[in-house]
N, C-alpha and C positions, 0 to 999 in steps of 0.2 A: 121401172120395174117391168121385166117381161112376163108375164104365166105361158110356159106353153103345155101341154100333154095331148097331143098328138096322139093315137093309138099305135102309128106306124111308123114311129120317128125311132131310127137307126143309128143317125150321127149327129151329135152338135158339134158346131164351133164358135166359140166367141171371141177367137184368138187374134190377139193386139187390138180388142176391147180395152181404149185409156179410160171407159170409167165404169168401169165393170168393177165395181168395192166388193161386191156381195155374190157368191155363188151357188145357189137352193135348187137343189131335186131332191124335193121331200113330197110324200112318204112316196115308199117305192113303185107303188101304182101310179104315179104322176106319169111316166115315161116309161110304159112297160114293156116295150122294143129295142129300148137305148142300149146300144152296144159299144160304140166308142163318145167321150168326150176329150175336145179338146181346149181348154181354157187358158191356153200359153200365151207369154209375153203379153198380160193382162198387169200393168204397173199399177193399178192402184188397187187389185186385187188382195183383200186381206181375210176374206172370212167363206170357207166351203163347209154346206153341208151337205153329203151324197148317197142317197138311202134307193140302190138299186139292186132287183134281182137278175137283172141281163148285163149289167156293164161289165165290159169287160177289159178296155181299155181307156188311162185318165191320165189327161198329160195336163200338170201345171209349169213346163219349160218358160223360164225365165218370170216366173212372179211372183218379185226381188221381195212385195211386202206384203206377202201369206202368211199369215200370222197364225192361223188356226184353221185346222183341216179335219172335217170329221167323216169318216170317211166307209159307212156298212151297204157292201156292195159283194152280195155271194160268190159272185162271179170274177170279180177284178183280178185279173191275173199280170198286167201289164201297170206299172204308176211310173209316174217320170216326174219327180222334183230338183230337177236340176237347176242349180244355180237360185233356188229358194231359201236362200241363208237364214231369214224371217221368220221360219215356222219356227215358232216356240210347243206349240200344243198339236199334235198328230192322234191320231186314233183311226182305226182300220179293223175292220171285220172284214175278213175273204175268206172264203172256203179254198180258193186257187191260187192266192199271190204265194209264190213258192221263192222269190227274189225282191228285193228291199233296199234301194240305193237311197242312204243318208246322208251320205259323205258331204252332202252341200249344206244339208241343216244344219248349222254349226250357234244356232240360236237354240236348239231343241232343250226343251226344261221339260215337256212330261209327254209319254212315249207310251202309247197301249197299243197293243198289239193282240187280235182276235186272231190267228190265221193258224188253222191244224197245218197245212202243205208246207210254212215256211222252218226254213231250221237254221240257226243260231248261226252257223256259218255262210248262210245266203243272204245275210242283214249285214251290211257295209255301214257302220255309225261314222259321225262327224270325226275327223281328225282332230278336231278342238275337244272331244270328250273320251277319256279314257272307254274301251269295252269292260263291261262287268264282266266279275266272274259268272258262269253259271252257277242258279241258287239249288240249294236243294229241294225236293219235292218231299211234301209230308204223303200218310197214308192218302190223302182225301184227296192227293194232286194239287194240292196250292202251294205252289213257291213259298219259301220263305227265306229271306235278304240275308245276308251273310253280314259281320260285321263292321264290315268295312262296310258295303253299301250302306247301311244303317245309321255310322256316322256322318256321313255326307248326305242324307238325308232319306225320302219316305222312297221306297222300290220295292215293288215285288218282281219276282221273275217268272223265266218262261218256264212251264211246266213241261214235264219231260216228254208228252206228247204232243207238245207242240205248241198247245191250245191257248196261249194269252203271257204277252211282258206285258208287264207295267210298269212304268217308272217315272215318277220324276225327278231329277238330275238338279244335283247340289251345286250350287254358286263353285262349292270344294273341288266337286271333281273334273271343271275345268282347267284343260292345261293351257296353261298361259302361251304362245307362241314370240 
């Protein structure tokens, strides 16, 4: 286990760390200069939790067994999960990420989504799971799941301002390739 919090620490990398399991910058005052991280090609990397108000750039590039990603950083405007097949569980709060490539997540079961800037057509999902429709929004702004979502299982959606998907993803609505 490393601790660092540095006051004046800018950039990490821990990339092609082979036993780097575990990834924590918690709480967001640990690291409150950090602007870019880079954690790629970290194989036995399975578990991030990243609570930053300066990050602004996070690359997980090639780390095949990322299981779970939690991920409340105001500032994150840049993420890179390529070729991260493994993440089953994602979660992101940005104020900034306005672009969203999941196309590699093709394990992904439950999908929250915090981000006002990002919009429904700048979120690229896995080819192995169908896109939802978009749900409708009540007065109050809370999605609520259309029927189809419903039967294949628990999903809220993105609110018309932007502001949070939820979803977890039905055994159902993978398409078999």
């Amino acid at each position: 286990m490393v601790k660092l919090s540095p006051p004046g620490l800018t950039t990490i990398e821990f990339r092609g760390s082979p036993r780097l399991t575990r990834f924590v910058c918690s709480p967001a005052s640990a690291c409150p200069s950090l602007r870019d991280a880079d954690v790629s090609r970290c194989g036995e990397l399975r578990y991030a939790l990243v609570q930053s108000d300066t990050l602004e750039s996070l690359s997980f590039l090639k780390c095949a067994k990322l299981d779970k990603a939690l991920l409340q950083c105001r500032n994150l405007s840049a993420l890179n999960l390529e070729k991260c097949d493994s993440v089953k569980t994602l979660m992101i709060w940005s104020d900034a990420l306005a672009e969203l490539d999941l196309s590699a997540c093709a394990s992904l079961e439950k999908l929250e989504l915090y981000c006002p800037a990002l919009a429904p057509e700048k979120v690229k999902m896995p080819l192995a799971q169908p896109r939802a429709r978009a749900p409708e929004t009540s007065a109050r702004g809370e999605a609520r799941a259309g029927e189809h979502e419903r039967q294949a299982g628990k999903e809220k959606g993105r609110s018309r301002d932007g502001h949070f998907v939820n979803a977890t993803l039905g055994a159902r609505e993978r398409v078999q390739s």
